[in-house]
C-alpha positions in Angstrom: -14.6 135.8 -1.1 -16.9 135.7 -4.4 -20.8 135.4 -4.4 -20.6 132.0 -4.6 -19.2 131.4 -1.5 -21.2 133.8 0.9 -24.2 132.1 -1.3 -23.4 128.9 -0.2 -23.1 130.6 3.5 -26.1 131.9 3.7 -27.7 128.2 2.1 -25.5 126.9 5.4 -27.2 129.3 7.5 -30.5 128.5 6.5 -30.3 125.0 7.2 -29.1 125.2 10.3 -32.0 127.4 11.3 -34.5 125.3 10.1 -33.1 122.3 11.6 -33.0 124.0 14.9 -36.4 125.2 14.4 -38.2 121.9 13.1 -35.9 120.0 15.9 -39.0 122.1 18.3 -41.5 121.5 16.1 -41.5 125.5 15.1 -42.6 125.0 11.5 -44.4 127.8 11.6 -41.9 130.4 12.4 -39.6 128.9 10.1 -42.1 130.2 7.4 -41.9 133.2 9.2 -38.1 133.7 9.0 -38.6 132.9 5.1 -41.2 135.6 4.8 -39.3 138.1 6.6 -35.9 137.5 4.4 -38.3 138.0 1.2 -39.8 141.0 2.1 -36.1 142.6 3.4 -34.9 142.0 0.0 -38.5 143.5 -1.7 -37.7 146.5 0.4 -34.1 146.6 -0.2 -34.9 146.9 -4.1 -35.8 150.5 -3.0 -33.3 151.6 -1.2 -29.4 152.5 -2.2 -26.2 151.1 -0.9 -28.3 148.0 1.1 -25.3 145.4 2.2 -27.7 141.7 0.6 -25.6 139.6 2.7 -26.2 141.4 5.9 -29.3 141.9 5.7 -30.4 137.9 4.6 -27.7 137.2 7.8 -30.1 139.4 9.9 -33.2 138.0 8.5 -32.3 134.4 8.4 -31.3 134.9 12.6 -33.5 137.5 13.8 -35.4 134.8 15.7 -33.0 132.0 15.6 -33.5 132.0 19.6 -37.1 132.5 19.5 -38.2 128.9 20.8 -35.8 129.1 23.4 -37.6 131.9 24.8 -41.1 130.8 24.3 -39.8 127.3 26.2 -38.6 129.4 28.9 -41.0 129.7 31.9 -38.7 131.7 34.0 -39.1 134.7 31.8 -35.0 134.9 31.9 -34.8 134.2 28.5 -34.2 137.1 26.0 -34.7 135.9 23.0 -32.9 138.9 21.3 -29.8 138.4 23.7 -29.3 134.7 23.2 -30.5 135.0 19.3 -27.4 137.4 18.3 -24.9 134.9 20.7 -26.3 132.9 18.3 -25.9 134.0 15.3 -22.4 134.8 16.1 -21.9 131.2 16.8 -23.2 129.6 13.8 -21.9 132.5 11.6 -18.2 132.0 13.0 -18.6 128.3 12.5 -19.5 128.7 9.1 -17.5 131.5 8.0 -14.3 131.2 9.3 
């Protein structure tokens, strides 16, 4: 697999988050997900070995199942259980 193709992976990924997200009207935490992938990779500049394309995967769908939860007036909802069922989801879809 060369750069180019887990770039145009993780350009997948990101548009399938934000359309879920704006689909609720969560613009907001859209930015949020942006802001937390820019500041992994600000960190990751200071730190050795960091794996870039697991750690934008983790960024880009920390809170992919964050509305869900918030929607959820049962409480039931976990938004870290469902968020990495996911993320397994979309990233199977896309990567295999």
């Amino acid at each position: 697999m060369t750069v180019n193709d887990i770039d145009n992976i993780l350009l997948e990924l990101e548009k399938i988050v934000e359309n879920k997200l704006d689909k609720y009207g969560a613009h907001g935490l859209f930015s949020h997900i942006k802001r937390v992938c820019n500041l992994c990779l600000y960190l990751a500049k200071y730190e050795k070995g960091v794996n870039l394309t697991v750690l934008k995967l983790a960024a880009l769908l920390h809170d992919i199942a964050r509305v869900e939860e918030d929607l959820d007036e049962s409480g039931n909802i976990d938004h870290a259980v469902l968020g990495a069922q996911e993320a397994e989801k979309n990233i199977k879809k896309i990567w295999i």
